[in-house]
Backbone bond lengths (Angstrom), bond angles and torsions (degrees), N, CA, C in turn:
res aa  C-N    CA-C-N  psi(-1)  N-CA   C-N-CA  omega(-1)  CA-C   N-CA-C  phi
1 X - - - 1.442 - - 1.531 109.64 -
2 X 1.520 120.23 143.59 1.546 128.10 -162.11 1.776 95.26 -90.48
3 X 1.486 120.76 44.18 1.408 112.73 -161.79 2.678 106.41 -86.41
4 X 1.050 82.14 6.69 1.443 101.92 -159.04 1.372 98.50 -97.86
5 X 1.375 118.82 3.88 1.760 109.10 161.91 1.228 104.86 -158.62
6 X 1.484 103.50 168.98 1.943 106.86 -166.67 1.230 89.92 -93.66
7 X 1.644 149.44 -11.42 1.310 145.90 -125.78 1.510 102.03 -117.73
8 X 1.149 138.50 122.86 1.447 140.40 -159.61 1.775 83.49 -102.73
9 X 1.270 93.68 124.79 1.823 105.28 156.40 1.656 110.71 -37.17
10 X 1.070 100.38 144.91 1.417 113.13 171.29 1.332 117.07 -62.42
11 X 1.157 150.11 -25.14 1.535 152.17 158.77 1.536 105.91 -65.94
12 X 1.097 104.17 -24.10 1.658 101.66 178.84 1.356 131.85 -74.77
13 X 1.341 153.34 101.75 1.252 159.42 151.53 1.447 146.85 -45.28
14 X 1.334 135.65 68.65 1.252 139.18 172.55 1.827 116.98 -3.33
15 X 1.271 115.14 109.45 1.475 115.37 162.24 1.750 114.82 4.16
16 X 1.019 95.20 -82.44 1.854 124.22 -170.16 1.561 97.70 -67.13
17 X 1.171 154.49 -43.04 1.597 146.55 109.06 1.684 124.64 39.72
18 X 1.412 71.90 -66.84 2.194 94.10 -163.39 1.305 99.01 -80.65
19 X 1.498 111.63 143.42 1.349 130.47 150.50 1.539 115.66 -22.71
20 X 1.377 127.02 -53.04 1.556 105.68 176.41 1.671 123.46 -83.19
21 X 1.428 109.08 10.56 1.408 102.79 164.91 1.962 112.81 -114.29
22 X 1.293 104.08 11.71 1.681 104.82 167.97 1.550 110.71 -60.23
23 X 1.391 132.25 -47.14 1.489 123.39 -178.90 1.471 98.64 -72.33
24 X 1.312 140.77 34.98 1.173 124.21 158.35 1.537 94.83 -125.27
25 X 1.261 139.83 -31.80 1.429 143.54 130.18 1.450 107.46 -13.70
26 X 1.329 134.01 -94.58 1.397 153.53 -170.99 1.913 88.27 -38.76
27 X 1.386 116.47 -65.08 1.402 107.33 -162.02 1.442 120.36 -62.07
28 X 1.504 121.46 -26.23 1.403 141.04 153.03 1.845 96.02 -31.19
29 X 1.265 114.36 -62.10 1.130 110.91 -143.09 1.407 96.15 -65.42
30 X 1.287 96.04 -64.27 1.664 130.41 -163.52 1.914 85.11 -44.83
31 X 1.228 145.81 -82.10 1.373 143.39 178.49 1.383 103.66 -36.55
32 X 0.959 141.38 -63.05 1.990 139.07 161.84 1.563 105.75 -28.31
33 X 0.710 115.06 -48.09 1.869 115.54 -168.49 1.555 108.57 -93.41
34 X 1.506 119.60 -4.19 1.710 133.28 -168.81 1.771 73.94 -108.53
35 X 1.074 136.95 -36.89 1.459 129.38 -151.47 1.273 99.08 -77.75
36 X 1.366 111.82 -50.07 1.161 130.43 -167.38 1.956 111.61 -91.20
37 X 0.743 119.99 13.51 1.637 136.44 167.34 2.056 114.26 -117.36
38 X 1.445 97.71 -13.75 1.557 97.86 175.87 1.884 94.50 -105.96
39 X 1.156 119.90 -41.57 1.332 126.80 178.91 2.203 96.55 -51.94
40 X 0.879 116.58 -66.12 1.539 126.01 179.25 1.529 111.96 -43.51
41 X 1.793 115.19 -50.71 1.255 126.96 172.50 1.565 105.66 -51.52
42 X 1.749 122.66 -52.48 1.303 112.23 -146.85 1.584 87.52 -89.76
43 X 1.003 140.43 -2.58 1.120 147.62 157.35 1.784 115.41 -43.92
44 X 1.435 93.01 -71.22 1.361 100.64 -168.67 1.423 114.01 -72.78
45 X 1.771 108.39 -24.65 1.744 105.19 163.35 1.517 116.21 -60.01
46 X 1.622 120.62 -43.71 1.238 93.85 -160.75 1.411 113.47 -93.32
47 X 1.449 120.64 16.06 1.159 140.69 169.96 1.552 107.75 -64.13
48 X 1.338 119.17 -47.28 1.724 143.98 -158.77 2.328 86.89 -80.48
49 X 1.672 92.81 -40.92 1.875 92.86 -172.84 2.096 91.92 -67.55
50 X 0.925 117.77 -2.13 1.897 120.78 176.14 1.642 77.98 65.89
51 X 0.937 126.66 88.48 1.557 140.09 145.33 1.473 86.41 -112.87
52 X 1.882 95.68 158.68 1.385 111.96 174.25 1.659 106.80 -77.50
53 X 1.311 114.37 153.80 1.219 129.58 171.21 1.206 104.64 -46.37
54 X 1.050 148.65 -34.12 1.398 138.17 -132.39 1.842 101.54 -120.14
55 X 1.659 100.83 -26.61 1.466 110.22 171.37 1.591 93.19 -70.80
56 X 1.379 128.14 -57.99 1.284 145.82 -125.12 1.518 90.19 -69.74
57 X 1.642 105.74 -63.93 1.351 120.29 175.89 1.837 129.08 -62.02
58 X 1.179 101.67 -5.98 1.771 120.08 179.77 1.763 85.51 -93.69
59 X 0.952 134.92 -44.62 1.561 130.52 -169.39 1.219 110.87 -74.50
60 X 1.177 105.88 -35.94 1.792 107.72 179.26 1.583 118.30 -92.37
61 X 1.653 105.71 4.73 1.352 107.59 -173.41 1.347 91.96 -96.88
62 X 1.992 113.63 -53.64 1.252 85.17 170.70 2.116 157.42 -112.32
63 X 1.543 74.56 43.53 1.410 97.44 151.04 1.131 139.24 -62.77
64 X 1.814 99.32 -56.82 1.861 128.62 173.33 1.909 78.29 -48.50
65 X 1.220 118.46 -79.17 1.478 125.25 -143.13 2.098 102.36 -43.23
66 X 1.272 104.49 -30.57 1.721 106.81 -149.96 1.700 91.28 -93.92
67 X 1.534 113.68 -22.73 1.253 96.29 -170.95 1.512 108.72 -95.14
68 X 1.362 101.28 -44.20 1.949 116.52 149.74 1.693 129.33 -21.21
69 X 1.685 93.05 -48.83 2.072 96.23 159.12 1.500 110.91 -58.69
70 X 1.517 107.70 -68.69 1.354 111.86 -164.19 1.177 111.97 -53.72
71 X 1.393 148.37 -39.83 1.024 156.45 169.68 1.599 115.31 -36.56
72 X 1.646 99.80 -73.00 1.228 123.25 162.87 1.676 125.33 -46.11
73 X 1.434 129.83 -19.15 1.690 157.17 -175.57 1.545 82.35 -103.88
74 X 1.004 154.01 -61.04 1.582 146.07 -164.68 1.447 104.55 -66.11
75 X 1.258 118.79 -32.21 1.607 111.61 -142.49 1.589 76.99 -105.42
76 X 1.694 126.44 -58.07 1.142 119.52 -179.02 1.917 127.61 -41.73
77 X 1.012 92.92 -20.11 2.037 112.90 164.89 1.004 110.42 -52.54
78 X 1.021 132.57 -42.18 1.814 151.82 -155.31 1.619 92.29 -110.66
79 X 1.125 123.43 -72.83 1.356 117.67 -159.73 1.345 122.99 -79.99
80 X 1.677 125.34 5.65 0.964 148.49 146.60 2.095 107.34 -66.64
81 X 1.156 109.55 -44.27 1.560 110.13 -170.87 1.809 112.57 -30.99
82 X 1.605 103.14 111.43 1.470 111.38 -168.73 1.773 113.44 -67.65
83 X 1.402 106.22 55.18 1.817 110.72 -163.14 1.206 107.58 -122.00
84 X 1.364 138.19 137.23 1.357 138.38 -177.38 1.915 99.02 -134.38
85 X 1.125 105.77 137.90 1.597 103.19 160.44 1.437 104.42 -126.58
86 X 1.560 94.59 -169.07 1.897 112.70 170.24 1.251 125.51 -110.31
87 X 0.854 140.82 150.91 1.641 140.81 164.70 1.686 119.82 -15.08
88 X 1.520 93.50 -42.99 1.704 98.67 -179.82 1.518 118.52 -99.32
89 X 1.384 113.20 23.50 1.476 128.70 176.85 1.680 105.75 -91.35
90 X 1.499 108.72 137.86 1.638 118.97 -174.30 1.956 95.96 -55.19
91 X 0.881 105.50 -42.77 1.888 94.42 -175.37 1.469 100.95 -72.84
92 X 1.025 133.37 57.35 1.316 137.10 156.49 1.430 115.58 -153.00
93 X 1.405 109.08 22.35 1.313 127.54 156.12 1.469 129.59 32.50
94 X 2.167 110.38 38.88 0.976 142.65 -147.04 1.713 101.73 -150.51
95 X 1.393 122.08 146.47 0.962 142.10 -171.83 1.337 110.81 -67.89
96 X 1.448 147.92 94.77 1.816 137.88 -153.83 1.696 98.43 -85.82
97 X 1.591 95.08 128.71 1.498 119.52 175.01 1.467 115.57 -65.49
98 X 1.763 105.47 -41.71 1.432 126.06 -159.96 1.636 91.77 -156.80
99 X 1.943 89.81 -166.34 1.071 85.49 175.09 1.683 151.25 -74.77
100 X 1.294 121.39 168.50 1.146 101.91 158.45 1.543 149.92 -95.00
101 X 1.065 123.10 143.21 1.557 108.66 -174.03 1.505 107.93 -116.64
102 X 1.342 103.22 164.50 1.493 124.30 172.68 1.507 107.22 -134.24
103 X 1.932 119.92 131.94 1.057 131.93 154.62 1.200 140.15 -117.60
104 X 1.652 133.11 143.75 1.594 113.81 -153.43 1.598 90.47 -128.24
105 X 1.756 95.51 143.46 1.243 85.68 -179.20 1.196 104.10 -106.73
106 X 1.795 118.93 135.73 1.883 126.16 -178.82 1.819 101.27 -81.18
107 X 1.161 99.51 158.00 1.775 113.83 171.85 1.635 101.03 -29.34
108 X 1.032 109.19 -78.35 1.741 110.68 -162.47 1.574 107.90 -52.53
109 X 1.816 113.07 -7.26 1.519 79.83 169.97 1.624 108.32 135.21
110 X 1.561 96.22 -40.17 1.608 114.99 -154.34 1.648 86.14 -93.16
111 X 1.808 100.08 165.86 1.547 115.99 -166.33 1.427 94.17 -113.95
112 X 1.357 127.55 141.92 1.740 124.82 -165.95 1.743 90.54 -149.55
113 X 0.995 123.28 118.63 1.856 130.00 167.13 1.427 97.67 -62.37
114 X 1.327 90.66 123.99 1.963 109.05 177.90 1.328 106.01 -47.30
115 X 1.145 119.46 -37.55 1.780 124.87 -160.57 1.519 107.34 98.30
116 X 1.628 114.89 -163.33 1.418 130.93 -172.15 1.537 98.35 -66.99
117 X 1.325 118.21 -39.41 1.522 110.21 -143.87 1.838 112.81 -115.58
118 X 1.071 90.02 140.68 2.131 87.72 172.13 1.467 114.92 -24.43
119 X 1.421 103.54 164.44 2.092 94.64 170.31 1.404 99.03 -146.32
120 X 1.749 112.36 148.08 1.381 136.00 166.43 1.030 100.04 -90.26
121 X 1.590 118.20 169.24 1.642 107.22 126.85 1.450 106.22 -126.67
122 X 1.840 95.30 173.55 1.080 93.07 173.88 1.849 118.90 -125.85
123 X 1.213 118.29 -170.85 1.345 101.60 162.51 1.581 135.86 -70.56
124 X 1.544 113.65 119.55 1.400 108.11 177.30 1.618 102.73 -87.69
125 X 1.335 114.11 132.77 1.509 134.91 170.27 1.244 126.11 -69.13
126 X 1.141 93.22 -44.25 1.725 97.77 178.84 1.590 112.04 -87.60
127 X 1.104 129.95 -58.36 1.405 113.06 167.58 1.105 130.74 -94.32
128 X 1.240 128.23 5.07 1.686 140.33 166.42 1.028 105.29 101.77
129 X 1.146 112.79 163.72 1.529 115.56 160.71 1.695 113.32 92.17
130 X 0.954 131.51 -161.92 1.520 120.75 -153.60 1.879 92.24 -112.33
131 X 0.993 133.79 -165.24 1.429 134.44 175.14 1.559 99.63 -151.58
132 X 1.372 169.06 137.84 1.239 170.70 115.95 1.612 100.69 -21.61
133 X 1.508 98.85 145.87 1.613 93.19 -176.74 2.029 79.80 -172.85
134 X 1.374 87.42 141.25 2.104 111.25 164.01 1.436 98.12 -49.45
135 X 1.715 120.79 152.63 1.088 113.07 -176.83 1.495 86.73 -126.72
136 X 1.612 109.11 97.05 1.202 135.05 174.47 1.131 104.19 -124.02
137 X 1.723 108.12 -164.52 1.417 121.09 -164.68 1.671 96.14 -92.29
138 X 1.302 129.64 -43.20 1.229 135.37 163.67 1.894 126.35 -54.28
139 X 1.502 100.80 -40.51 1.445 105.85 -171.36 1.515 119.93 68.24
140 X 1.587 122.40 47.03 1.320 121.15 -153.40 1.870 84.97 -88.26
141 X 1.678 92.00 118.07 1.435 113.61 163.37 1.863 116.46 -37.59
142 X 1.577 116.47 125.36 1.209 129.58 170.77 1.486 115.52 -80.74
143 X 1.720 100.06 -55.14 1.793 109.54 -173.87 1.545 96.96 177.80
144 X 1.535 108.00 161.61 1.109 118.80 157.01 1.641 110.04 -56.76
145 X 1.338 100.58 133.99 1.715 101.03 -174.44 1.641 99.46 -128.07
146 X 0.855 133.16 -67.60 1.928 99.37 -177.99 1.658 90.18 -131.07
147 X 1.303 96.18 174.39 1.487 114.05 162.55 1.356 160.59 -70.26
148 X 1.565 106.57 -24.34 0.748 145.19 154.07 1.716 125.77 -37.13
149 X 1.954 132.42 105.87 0.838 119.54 -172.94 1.625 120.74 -69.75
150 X 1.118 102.20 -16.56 1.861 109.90 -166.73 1.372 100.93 -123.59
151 X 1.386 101.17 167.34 1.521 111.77 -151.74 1.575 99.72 -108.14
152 X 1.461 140.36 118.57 1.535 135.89 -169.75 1.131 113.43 -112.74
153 X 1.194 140.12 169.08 1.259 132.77 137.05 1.557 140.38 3.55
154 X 1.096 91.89 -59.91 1.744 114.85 -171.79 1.973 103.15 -68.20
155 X 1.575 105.15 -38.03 1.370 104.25 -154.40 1.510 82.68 -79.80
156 X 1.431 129.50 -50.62 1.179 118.39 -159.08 1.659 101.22 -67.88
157 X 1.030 128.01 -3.81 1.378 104.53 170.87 1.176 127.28 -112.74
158 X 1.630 105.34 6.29 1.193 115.45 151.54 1.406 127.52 -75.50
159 X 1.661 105.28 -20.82 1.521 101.03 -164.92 1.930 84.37 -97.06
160 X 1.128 127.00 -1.97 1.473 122.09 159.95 1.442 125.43 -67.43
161 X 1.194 111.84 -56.34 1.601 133.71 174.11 1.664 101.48 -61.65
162 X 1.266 135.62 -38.33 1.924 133.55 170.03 1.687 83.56 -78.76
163 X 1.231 177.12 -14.63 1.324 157.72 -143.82 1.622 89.40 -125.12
164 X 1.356 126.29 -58.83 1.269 128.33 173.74 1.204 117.16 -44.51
165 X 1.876 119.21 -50.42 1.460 113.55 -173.95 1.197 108.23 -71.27
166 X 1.766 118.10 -41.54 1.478 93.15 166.09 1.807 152.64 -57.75
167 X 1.595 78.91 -8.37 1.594 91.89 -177.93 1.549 110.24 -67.41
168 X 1.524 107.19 -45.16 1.287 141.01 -159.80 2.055 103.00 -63.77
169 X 1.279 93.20 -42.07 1.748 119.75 -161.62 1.441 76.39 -72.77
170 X 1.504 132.18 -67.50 1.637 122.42 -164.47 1.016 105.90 -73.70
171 X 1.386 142.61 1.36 1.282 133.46 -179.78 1.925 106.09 -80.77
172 X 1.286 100.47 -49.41 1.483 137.45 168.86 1.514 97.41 -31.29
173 X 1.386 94.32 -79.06 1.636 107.65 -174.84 1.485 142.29 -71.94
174 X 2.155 95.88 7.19 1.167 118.00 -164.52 1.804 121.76 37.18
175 X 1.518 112.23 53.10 1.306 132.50 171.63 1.489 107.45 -78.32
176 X 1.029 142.90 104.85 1.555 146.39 166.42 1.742 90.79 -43.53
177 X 1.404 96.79 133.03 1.619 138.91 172.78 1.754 98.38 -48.77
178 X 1.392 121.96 87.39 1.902 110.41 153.57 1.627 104.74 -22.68
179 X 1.446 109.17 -58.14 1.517 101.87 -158.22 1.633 113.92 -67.78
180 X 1.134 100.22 -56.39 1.517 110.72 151.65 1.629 118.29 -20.78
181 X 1.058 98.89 -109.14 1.834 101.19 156.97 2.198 117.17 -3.11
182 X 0.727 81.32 -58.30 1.459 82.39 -171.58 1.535 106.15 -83.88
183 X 1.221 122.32 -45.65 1.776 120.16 165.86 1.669 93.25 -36.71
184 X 1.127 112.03 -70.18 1.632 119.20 -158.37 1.392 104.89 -59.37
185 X 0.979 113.05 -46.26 1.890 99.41 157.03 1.625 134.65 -65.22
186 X 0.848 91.19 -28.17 1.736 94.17 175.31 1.532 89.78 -76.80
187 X 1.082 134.15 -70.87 1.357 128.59 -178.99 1.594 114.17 -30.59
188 X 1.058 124.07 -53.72 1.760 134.14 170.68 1.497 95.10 -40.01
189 X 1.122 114.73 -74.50 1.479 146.29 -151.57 1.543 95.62 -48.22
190 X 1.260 126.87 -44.71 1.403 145.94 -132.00 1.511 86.09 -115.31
191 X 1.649 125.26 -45.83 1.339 103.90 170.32 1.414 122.31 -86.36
192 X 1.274 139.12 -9.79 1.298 152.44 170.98 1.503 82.40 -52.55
193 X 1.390 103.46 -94.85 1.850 109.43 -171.22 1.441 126.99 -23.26
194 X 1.238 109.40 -44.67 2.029 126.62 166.44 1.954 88.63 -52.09
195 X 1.481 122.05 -78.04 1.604 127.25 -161.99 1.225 86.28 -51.84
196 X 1.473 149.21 -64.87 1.353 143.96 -171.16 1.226 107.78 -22.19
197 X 1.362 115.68 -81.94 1.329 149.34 -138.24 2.011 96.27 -82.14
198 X 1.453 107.22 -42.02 1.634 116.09 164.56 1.659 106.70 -55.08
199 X 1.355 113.34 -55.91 1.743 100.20 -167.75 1.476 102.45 -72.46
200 X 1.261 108.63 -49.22 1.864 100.94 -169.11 2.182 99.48 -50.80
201 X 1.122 122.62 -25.91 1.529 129.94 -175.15 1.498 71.66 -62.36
202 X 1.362 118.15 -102.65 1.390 120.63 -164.04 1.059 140.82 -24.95
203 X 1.657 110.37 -45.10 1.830 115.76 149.76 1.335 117.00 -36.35
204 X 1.341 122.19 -42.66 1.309 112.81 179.66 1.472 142.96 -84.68
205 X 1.823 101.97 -23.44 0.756 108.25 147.03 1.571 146.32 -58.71
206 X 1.372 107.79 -18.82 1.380 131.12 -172.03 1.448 108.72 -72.78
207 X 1.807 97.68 -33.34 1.894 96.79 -159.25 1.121 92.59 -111.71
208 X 1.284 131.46 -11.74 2.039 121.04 -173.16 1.776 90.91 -61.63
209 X 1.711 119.67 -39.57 2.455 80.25 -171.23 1.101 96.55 -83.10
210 X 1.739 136.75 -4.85 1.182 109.68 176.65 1.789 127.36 -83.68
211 X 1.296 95.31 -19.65 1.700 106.96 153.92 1.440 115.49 -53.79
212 X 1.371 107.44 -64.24 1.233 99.46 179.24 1.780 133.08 -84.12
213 X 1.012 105.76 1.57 1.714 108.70 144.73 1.411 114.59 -65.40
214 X 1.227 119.88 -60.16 1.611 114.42 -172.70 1.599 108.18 -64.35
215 X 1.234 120.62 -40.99 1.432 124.59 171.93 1.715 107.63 -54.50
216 X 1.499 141.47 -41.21 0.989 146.45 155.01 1.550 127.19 -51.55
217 X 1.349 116.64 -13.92 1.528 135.31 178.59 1.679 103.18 -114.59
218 X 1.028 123.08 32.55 2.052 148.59 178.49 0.938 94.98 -115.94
């Protein structure tokens, strides 16, 4: 695992980077320039109410400013997302040479490959905040992954957007489906137990008249 530097390989690409996160780029913008065209409007209305310029323009500054955060707090959700791919990953909306990869970035910084399997997290105790971990039967810990004691919005759709790329990365790499895999065993599993449970029926049926013949010869 690449967990030993903050520095993403050069083939590697930041979430917010790739072709499928530009319309969240573009919509940043497009809401910045709507902010700033209603900020100008309420300007020039309360200019027309003969308020002084200086009220007129303090109202529309901080309008621009309140709608400009939120905007800016939405978009930063996304462009914070701790996800890196490669050139030959489906979110780069390019024909794959080889394989694909996925990289996650932990709290301190550094980039660590998820592994084979999906990831939760859970709560870390000792230093707060959540820890990244395989979402297996074990949960074998990846890294400290953010700081944060409670779980928001933002994280769960971060830990959606790393579950997707990994889906995407084994699709790439023709990796058979964990989830897959395990449906199809429980399914096995589930008819074994039915044939089980059918012959032992039948064993018994087979030997109850012969019990009771010999019990009739007592």
């Amino acid at each position: 695992m690449e967990d030993d530097t903050g520095r993403l390989p050069p083939d590697m690409r930041p979430f917010i980077d790739t072709p499928v996160a530009q319309p969240l780029v573009k919509g940043r913008n497009v809401a910045l320039a709507g902010s700033m065209i209603v900020a100008t409007v309420l300007f020039l209305l309360l200019r027309q109410f003969a308020l002084s310029t200086a009220l007129a323009a303090g109202c529309a500054i901080l309008t621009l400013g309140l709608n400009a955060t939120v905007v800016i707090m939405r978009f930063n959700a996304h462009a914070t997302t701790p996800l890196a791919v490669n050139l030959n990953h489906p979110f780069m909306n390019s024909e794959p040479m080889g394989d694909a990869k996925v990289l996650v970035r932990m709290s301190n910084g550094s980039w660590i490959e998820p592994g084979e399997h999906r990831v939760r997290t859970v709560p870390e105790d000792l230093l707060g905040g959540h820890n990244l971990v395989q979402d297996t039967d074990d949960y074998p810990i990846l890294g400290h992954f953010v700081s944060k004691s409670e779980k928001g919005p933002t994280l769960t759709r971060h830990l959606a957007l790393i579950n997707q790329a990994i889906a995407l990365r084994d699709a790439v790499n023709d990796v058979p489906d964990p989830i897959e895999d395990a449906r199809e065993r429980e399914n096995q599993e589930t008819g074994l137990l039915e044939r089980s449970w059918l012959e032992e029926e039948a064993e018994v049926e087979v030997e109850s008249p012969l019990v009771s013949f010999f019990r009739g010869k007592d």
